[in-house]
Each structure stands twice: as structure tokens, then as C-alpha cells.
C-alpha positions in Angstrom: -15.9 192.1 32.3 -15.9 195.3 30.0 -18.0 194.3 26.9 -15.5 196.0 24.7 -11.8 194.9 24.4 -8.7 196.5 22.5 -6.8 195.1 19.9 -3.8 195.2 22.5 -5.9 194.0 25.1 -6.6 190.7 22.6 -2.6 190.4 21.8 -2.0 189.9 25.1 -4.7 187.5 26.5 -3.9 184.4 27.8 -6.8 182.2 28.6 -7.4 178.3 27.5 -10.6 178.9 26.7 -11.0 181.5 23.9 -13.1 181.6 21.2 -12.3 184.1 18.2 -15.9 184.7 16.3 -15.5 186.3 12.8 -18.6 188.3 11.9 -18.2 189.9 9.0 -21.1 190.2 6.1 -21.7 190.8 2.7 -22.4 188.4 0.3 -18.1 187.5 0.0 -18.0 187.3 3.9 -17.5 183.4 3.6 -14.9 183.6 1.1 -12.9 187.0 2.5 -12.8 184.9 5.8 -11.2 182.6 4.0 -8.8 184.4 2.7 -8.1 186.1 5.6 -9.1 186.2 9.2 -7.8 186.7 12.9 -5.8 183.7 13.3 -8.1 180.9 15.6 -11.0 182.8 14.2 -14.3 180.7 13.6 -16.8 182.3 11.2 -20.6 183.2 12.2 -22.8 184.0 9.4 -25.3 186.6 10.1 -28.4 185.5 7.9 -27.6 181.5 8.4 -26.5 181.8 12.4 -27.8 185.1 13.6 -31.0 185.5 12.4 -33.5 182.7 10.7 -35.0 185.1 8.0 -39.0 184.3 7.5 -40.8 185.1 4.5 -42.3 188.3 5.2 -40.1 190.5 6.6 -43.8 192.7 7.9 -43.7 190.2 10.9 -40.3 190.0 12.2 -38.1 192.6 9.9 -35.1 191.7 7.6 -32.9 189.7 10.3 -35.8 188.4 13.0 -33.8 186.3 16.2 -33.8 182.2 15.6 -34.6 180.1 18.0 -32.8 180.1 21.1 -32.4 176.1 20.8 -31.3 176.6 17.4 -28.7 179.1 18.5 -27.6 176.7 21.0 -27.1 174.1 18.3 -24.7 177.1 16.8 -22.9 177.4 19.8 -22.4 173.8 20.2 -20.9 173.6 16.5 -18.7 176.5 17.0 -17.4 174.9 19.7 -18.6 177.3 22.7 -19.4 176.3 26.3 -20.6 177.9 28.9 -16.9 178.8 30.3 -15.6 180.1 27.1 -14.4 183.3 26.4 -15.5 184.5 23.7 -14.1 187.5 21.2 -16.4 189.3 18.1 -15.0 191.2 15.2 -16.4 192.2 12.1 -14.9 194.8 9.3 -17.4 197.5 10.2 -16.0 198.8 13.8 -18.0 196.0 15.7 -21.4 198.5 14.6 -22.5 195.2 12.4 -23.0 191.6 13.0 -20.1 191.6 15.6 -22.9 193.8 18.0 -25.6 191.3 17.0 -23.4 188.8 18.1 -22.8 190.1 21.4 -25.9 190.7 22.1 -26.9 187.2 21.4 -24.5 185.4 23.6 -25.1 187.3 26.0 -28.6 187.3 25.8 -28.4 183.2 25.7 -26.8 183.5 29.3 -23.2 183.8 28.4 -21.0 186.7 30.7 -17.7 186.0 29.2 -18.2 188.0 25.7 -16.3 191.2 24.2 -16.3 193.1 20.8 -13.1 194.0 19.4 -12.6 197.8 19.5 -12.0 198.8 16.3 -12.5 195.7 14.2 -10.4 193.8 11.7 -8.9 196.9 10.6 -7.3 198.0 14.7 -5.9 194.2 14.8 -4.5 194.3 12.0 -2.6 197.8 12.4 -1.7 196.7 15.4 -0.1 193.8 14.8 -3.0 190.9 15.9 -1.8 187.7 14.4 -3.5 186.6 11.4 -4.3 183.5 9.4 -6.0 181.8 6.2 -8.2 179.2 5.2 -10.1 176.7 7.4 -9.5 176.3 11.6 -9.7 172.9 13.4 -11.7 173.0 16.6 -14.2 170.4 18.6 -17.9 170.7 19.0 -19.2 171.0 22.2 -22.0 169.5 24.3 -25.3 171.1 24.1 -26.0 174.2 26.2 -29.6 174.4 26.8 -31.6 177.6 27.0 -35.5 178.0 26.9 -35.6 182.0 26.4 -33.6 184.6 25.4 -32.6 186.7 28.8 -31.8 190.3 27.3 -35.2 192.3 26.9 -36.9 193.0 23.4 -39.5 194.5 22.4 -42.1 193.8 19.8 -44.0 196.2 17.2 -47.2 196.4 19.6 -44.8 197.4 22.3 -43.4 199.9 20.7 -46.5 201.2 19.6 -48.3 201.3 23.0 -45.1 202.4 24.9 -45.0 205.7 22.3 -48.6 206.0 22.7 -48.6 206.4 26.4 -45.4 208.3 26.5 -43.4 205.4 28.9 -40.6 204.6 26.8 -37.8 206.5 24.5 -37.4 204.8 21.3 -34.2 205.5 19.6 -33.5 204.9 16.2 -30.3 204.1 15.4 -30.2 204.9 11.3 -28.1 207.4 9.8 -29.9 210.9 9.8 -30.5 210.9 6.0 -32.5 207.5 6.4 -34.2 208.4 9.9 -35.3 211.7 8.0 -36.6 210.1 4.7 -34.4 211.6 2.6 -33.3 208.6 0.9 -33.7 204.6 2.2 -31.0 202.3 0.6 -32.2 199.0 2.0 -35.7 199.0 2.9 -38.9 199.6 0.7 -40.0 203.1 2.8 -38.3 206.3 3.7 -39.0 207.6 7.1 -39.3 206.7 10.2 -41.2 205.1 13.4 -43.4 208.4 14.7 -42.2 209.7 18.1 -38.9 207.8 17.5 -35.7 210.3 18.3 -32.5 209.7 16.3 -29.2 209.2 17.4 -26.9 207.5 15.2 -24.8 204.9 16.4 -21.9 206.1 14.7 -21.9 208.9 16.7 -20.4 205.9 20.0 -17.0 206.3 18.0 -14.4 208.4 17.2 -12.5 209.9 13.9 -10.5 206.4 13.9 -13.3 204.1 14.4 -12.9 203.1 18.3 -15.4 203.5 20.8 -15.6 206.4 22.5 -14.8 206.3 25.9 -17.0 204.7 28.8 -17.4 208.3 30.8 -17.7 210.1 27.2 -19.9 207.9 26.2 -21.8 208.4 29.3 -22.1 211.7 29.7 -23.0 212.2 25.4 -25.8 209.8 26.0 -27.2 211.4 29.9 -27.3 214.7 27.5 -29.3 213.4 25.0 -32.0 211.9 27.0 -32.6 213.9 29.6 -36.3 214.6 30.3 -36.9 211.8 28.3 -38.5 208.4 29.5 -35.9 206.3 31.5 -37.0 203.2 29.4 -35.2 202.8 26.6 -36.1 200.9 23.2 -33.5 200.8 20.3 -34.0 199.9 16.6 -32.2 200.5 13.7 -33.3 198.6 10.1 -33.1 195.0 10.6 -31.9 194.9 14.6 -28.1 194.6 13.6 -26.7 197.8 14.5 -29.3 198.5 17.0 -27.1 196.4 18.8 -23.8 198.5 18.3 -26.1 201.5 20.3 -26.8 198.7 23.1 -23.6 197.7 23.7 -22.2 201.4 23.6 -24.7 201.5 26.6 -23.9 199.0 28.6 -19.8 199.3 28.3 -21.2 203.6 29.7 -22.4 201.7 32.5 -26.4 202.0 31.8 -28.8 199.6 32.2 -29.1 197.1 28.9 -32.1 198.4 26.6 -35.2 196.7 25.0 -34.1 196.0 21.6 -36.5 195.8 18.9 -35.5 193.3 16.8 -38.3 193.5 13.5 -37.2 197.5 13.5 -38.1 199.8 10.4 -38.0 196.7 8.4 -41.0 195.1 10.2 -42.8 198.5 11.0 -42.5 199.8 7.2 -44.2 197.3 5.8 -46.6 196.1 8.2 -49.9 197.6 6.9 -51.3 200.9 8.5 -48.6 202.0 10.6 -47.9 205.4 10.3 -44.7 206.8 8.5 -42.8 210.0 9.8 -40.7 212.3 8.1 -38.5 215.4 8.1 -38.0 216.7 4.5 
């Protein structure tokens, strides 16, 4: 199953089992969902569903992974077993929490799992149904899971993998942040030494929709050759790290080591070393 689907593609899917998954953020991303949302949608909250957010972001970053029993307690109140098929959007392209999503389903074990192309904005210009307020749906039993299955990587990994030249970390920031120009969410400019940066707006195009899968593969064979085959990806709290992962694996690479605690984790954690470019 492609990880990505169209809004077209969604229109026209006929399955018993689907699960719609609205992940949009922001503090008004309860209330906007509300208001308005793909209609069947069910709402995931990134900080409360998506993350369990410690108090020191130094160890573990902004938006560090819960649980994997707690994320099966989630599932099984958001009504999601292990034959469901299951949809993300979020307002931001899928590059947000709907990429975090995916990676967490699928990293829990389930196959059956798609982003939206385009986001809220594609179904809605092209005519997705849409609804308001609260949806009905069952919980379901209890999947259980001891481990997450997709690979990650830690801050020590990342560290001794740079140091001995055996993996390419890629940061997935916007130039101006990966340069230390300017750093809008975190406490330090910069970035991770030895990191390269290739933004993960750079998967779509002009409209918003990913690129496509031989594009997508070709951009990314470019920008890494003579580089180390392993990949790690990061970004600033291990949300849109995810959109970069996923723009992998629909290009037909092998799924990356993300690292979840990201800048967020490896600017404040004392005496790590700080790049920049200005």
C-alpha cells in the first residue's frame, strides 16, 4: 500500500473498515476540528496522543514518543484494530502531526496507513465530504505491542555514528533555522555538527502535494550520493522529521532512523557542540 493517498483517491474508497484521523495542531486544533473536519474524522492530539512531553525537554526534546502501551490504549479509544484502514490529515500538507502519525502506526505494527496528499486544503478543493462537531464510533479491544518496530536513534547515536563517519544525518529544518540565522521555537540557533540540510518542504510541489515517487527518488539519490547509506533524520521536536521519512519510503527507500529528541534535545543538553553558517 502506497503510504500517501490523493484526495480523489479518498473520495472514492470503499472499505468497512476506515478510520479518518484528524491531526491538526495549534493551540485551537480541538476547537477548529470541531468546527470543521473531514466528515468520519476522529481527532489525535499531538502533545496529549503523540507524544508524552517530559519535563526537560534536554532528554527527549519537545515531543519525545509515549509509551508504546500507552499508544495502544490511544488506538483502542479511537477505535483502531489491527485490520483498519486508517487515513491522516492535518492542515500543514501532511509535513506536521499527520507524518508523526504515520510513522507511529506504523511503527506500532500497523500496514494499512496513508497520509492525505495535500491535506485539509486538497479535500476540500476537491470536493471530500465534510462535517462538524462530535463523531460516534466504538472502542476497540486492546492491541498489544511491547516495542516500537520502526528504527530511532538516540542523541549518543547520533553522536557516535557522526563521529565515525557511518551514518548521514539529515536535518530537516528550514535553511534559515539549520543555518542559525534565526530559531523561532527552540532556545539555540544552529545546528547538530556534521548534520546536512535538506528541507522537507523541498518533497512538494508549488501546490503543496508530494512530489512524485520517481522525482522524489531521483532528487533524494542526488543529494546523497557519496554519502553514508545509513540515514538518520531530525528536525526540531521529531514531527516533521517524519514528513522527510515518509517522502522516503513512498520513493521506495529503505525507512530511516528517526531521531526523535532532535535539536530540541541536542540544544539544550549540556556540552554538545553547536554549528553554524552565518
Amino acid at each position: 500500500m502506497s503510504p500517501i493517498i490523493s484526495p480523489s483517491g479518498l473520495k472514492n474508497l470503499q472499505t468497512e473498515n476506515l478510520i479518518i484521523l484528524d491531526a491538526r495542531t495549534g493551540k485551537d486544533a480541538r476547537q477548529n476540528y470541531l468546527e470543521k473536519h473531514i466528515k468520519g474524522a476522529r481527532f489525535i492530539d499531538l502533545d496529549k496522543d503523540l507524544a508524552e512531553i517530559g519535563e526537560n525537554a534536554a532528554f527527549g526534546g519537545r515531543h519525545p514518543l509515549p509509551a508504546v502501551e500507552k499508544f495502544a490504549e490511544t488506538l483502542s479509544g479511537l477505535g483502531i484494530s489491527e485490520d483498519s484502514h486508517i487515513i491522516v490529515y492535518d492542515d500543514k500538507n501532511g509535513s506536521n502531526a499527520a507524518a508523526r502519525a504515520w510513522w507511529m502506526l506504523r511503527s506500532f505494527g500497523l500496514e494499512n496507513v496513508q497520509v492525505l496528499d495535500g491535506g485539509m486544503q486538497a479535500a476540500e478543493n476537491n470536493g471530500v465530504d465534510f462535517s462538524n462537531g462530535e463523531e460516534t464510533f466504538n472502542k476497540t479491544a486492546l492491541i498489544r505491542k511491547d516495542h516500537w518496530a520502526l528504527p530511532v536513534s538516540n542523541l549518543e547515536d547520533v553522536e557516535n555514528e557522526l563521529e565515525n563517519k557511518s551514518s548521514t544525518v539529515i536535518d530537516v529544518r528550514d535553511a534559515y533555522r539549520y543555518k542559525g540565522e534565526s530559531e523561532p521555537i527552540d532556545l539555540v540557533a544552529g545546528h547538530i555538527p556534521g548534520a546536512v540540510n535538506i528541507p522537507f518542504s523541498e518533497n512538494l510541489d508549488e501546490n503543496g502535494y508530494f512530489l512524485k515517487p520517481e522525482t522524489l527518488k531521483e532528487k533524494y539519490r542526488q543529494l546523497l550520493e557519496n554519502k553514508a547509506e545509513h540515514l538518520i533524520i531530525h528536525c526540531g521536536s521529531g514531527v516533521t522529521a517524519c514528513h522527510t521519512i515518509l517522502a522516503l519510503d513512498y520513493a521506495g527507500f529503505p525507512i530511516p532512523d528517526l531521531y526523535v529528541g532532535s535539536w530540541s534535545e541536542w540544544s539544550r543538553r549540556e556540552g554538545k557542540e553547536i554549528a553554524k553558517e552565518i
